[in-house]
C-alpha positions in Angstrom: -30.4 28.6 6.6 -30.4 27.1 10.1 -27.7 25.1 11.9 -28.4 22.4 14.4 -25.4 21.7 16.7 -24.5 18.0 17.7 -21.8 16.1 19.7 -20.9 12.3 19.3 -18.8 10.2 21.4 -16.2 8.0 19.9 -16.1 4.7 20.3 -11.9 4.8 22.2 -10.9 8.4 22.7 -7.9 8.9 20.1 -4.9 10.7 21.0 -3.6 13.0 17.8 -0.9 15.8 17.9 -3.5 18.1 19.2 -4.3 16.2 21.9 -6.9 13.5 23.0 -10.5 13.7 21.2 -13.0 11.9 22.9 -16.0 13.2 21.2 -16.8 14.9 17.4 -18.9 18.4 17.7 -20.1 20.2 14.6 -23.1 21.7 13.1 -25.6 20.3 11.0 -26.6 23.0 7.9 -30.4 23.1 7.0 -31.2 25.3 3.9 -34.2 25.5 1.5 -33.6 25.8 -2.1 -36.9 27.6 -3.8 -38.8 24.6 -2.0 -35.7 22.1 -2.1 -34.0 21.0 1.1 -30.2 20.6 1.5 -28.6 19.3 4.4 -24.8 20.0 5.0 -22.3 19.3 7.9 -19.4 21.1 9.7 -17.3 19.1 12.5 -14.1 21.0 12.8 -11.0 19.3 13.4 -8.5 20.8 16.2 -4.5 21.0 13.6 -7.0 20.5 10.6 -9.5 23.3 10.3 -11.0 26.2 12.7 -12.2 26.3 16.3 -15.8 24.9 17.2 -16.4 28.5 17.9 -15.0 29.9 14.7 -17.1 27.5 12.5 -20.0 28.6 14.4 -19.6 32.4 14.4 -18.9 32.1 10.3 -21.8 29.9 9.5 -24.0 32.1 11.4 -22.7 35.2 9.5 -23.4 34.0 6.2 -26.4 35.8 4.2 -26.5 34.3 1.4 -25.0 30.1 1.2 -24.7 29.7 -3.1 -22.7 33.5 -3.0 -20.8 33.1 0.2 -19.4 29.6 -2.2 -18.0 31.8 -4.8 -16.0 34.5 -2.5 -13.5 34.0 0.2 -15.4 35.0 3.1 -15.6 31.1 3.9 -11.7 30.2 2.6 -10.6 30.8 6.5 -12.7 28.4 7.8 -12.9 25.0 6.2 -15.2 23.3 7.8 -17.7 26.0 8.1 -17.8 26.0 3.9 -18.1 22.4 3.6 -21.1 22.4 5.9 -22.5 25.3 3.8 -21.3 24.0 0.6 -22.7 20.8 1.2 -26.2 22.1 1.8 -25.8 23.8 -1.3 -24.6 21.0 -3.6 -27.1 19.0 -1.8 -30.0 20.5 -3.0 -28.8 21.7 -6.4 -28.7 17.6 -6.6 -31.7 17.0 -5.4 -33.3 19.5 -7.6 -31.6 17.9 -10.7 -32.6 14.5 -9.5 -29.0 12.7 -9.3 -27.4 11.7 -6.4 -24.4 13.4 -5.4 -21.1 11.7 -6.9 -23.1 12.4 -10.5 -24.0 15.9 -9.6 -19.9 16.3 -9.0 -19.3 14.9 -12.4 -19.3 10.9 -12.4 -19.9 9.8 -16.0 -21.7 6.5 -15.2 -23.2 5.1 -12.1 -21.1 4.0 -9.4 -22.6 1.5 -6.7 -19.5 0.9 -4.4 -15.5 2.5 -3.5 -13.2 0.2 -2.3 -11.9 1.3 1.3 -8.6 0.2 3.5 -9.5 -1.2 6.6 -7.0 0.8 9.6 -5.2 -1.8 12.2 -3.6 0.9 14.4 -0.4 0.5 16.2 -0.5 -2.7 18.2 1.9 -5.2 19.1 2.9 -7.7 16.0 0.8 -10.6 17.0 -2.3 -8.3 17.4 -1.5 -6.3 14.2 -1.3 -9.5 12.4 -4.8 -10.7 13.9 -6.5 -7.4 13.4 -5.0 -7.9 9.7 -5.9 -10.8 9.0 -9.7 -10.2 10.4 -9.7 -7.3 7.8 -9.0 -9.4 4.7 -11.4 -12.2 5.9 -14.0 -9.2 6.0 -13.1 -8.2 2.2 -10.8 -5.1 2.6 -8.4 -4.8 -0.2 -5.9 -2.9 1.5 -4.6 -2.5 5.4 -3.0 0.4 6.8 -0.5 -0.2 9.7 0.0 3.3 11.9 3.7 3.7 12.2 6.6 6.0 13.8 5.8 5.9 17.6 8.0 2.4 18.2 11.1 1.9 16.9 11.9 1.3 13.2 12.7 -1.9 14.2 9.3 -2.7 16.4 7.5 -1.5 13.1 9.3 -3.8 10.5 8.5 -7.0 13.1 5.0 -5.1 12.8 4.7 -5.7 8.6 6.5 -9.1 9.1 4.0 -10.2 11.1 1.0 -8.5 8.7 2.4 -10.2 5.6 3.1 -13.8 6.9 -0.6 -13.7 8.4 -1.7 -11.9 5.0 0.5 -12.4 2.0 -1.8 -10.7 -1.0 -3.0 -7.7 0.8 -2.3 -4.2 0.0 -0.2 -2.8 3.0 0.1 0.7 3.5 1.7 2.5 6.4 0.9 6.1 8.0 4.0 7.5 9.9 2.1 11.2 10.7 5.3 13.1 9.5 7.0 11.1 12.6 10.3 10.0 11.3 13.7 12.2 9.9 15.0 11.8 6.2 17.9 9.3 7.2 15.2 7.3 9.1 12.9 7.5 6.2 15.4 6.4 3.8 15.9 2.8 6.0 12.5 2.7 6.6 11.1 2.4 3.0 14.2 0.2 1.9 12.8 -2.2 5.1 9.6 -1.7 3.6 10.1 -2.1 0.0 10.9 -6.4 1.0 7.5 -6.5 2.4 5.7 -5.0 -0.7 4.0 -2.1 1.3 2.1 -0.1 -1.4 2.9 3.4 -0.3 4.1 5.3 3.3 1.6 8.6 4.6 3.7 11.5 5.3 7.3 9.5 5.9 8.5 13.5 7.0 7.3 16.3 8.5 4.2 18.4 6.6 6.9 21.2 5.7 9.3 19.0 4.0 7.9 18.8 0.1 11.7 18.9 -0.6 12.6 16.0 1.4 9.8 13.8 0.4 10.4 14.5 -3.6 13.5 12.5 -2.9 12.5 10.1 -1.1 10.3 9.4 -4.2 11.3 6.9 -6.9 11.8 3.5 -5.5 9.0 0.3 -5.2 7.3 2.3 -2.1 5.2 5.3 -2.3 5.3 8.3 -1.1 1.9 9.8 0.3 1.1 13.4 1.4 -1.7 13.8 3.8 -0.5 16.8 6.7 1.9 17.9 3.8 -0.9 18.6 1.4 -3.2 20.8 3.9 -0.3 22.8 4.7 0.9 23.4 1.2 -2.2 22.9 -1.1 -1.8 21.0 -4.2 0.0 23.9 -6.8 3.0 23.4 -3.9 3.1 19.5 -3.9 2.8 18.8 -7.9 5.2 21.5 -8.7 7.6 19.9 -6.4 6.8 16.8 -7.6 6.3 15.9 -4.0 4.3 13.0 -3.7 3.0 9.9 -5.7 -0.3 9.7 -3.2 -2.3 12.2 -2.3 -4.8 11.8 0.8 -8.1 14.1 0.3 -10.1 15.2 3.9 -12.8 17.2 2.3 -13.9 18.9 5.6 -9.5 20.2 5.6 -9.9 21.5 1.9 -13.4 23.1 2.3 -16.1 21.0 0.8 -16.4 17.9 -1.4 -16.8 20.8 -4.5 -13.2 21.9 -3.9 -11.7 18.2 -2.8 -13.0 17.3 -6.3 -11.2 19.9 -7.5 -7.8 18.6 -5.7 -8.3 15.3 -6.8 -8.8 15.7 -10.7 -5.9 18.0 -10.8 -3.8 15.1 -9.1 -5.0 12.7 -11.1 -4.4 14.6 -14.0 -1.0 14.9 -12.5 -0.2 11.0 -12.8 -0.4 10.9 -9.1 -3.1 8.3 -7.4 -5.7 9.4 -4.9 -7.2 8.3 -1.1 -10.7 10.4 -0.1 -10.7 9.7 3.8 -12.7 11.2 6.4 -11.8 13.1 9.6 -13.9 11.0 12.1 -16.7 13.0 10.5 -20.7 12.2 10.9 -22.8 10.1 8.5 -23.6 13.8 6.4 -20.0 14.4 5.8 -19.1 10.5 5.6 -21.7 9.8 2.7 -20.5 13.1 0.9 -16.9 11.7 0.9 -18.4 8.3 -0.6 -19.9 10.8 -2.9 -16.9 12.4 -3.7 -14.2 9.2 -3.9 -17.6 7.9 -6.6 -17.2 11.0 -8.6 -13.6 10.9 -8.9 -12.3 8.8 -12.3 -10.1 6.9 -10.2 -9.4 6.1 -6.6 -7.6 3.7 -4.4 -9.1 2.1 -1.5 -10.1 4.9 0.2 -10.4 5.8 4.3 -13.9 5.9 4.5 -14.4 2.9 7.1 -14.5 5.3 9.8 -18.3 4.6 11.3 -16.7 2.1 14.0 -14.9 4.8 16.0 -17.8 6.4 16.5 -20.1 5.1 19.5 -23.5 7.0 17.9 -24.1 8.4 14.7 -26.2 11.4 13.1 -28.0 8.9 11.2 -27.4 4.7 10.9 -26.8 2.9 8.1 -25.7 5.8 5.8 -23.1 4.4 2.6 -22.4 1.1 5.0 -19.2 -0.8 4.6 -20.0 -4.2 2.8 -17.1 -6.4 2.0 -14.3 -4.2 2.1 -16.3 -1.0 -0.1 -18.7 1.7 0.9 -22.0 1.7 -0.8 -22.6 4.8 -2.9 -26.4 6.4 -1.9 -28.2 6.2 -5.2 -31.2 8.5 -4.0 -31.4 12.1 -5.1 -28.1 14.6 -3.5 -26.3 13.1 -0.2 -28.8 11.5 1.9 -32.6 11.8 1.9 -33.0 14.8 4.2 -34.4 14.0 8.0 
């Protein structure tokens, strides 16, 4: 096993709760499989997974990839075991002949996933346009970022959205932003504008508080809330209607799958998303949302806030859904 490190600039630096990122870094993970490739990839997330450093110093300290999968001397560092799972499951797929998504169980072929289209936090007028551009593109669903303005600046916001788009699926992502009594106003504001479900309405620690914030016409979705606690916490608090995957947070598209079929399971609905991650890791998680039995509109759109890629025109977004890579494993290996 070799790794290959890499940096890409984003397209607008993005400011997050750890600070401004301006530029993804990670690892790419080469293996050979008795003669087959695999190609995995690790790009740590600052408040999601382990350092840069740490990923590096535990993928180098790995002997053997398919054992190091089935101990915990890669649970501490998330990143690091989807960049060395991925190499694994990659070739295993290869080897078998199927692409990914039905090497992690899909029952029939899957050519596309449906994925929301994200129109940040601008003014109404320019939320509305960026909307409205989305739909005319084919997105089925729109996700407003809320919880830095007002309450009151963000329900002008979804006004504006559903005058300029009246049959799109709205969602809104508050990031944990907002207090219960806040909440409470917010998805009763909400609920008139038909917004499908709210990301993380409350802090990550609150599964109490968002359990009763449950049961009315909007959603309630865990994304920060679910890394912290892991899924046994949030369905036995019954914590959540939603639940937002990031493979590279939960370790690898093997265990994300894992996640998501308990949830479903559950009754609860599911969003595979990306963290700004390369066109390995991105194609994986198109993989993964594929092999899943059911998915909304997932965040995998994420190629545009990157300024260069690993590799172009890897599961491209055509009219509002990924395409699923039908070749053998991820991606044809480089």
């Amino acid at each position: 096993m070799r790794i290959e490190p890499f940096s890409l600039s984003l397209s607008t630096p993005l400011d997050t709760a750890a600070g401004t990122i301006d530029e993804r870094r990670g690892f790419l993970v080469r293996l050979d499989s008795d003669g087959t490739p695999g190609l995995g990839e690790a790009t740590p997330l600052p408040g999601w997974t382990e350092s840069l450093d740490d990923c590096e110093a535990t993928i180098r300290r790995v002997d053997d990839p398919e054992s190091a999968l089935d101990d915990d001397s890669l649970a501490a560092a998330p990143a690091a075991r989807h960049g060395v799972s991925l190499a694994v499951l990659d070739a295993r797929a290869r080897a078998a002949g199927d692409p990914l998504y039905r090497h992690l169980g899909a029952e029939t072929d899957v050519e596309t996933v449906p994925v929301n289209a994200t129109v940040g936090d601008g003014e109404p007028k320019a939320t509305a346009e960026a909307a409205a551009d989305a739909v005319a593109e084919g997105f089925p669903a729109v996700k407003l970022k809320v919880g830095a303005r007002s309450l009151s600046a963000d329900i002008e916001r979804l006004e504006a959205v559903r005058r300029r788009c009246p049959d799109v699926e709205l969602r809104a992502d508050a990031n944990g932003a907002w207090d219960h009594e806040t909440a409470e106003r917010a998805l009763s504001a909400f609920a008139d504008h038909d917004v499908a479900f709210v990301e993380q309405p409350l802090s990550a620690g609150d599964l109490s508080g968002h359990a009763d914030l449950r049961g009315g016409p909007v959603g309630i979705a865990l994304d920060e809330g679910l890394h912290e606690h892991g899924i046994d916490a949030v369905l036995a608090a019954a914590a959540a209607d939603v639940i937002i995957i990031k493979p590279m947070a939960l370790g690898g598209v093997d265990q994300a799958a894992d996640v998501g079929r308990r949830a479903i399971d559950a009754g609860l609905d599911v969003v595979v998303t990306t963290t700004i991650d390369g066109a390995v890791a991105r194609a994986a998680a198109v993989h993964l949302a594929a092999a899943l039995p059911r998915v909304r509109a997932c965040g995998l759109a994420t190629r545009s806030l990157l300024a260069e890629d690993i590799r172009e025109n890897v599961a491209p977004i055509r009219s509002g859904a990924a395409v699923v890579p039908q070749g053998k494993g991820n991606i044809p290996p480089s």
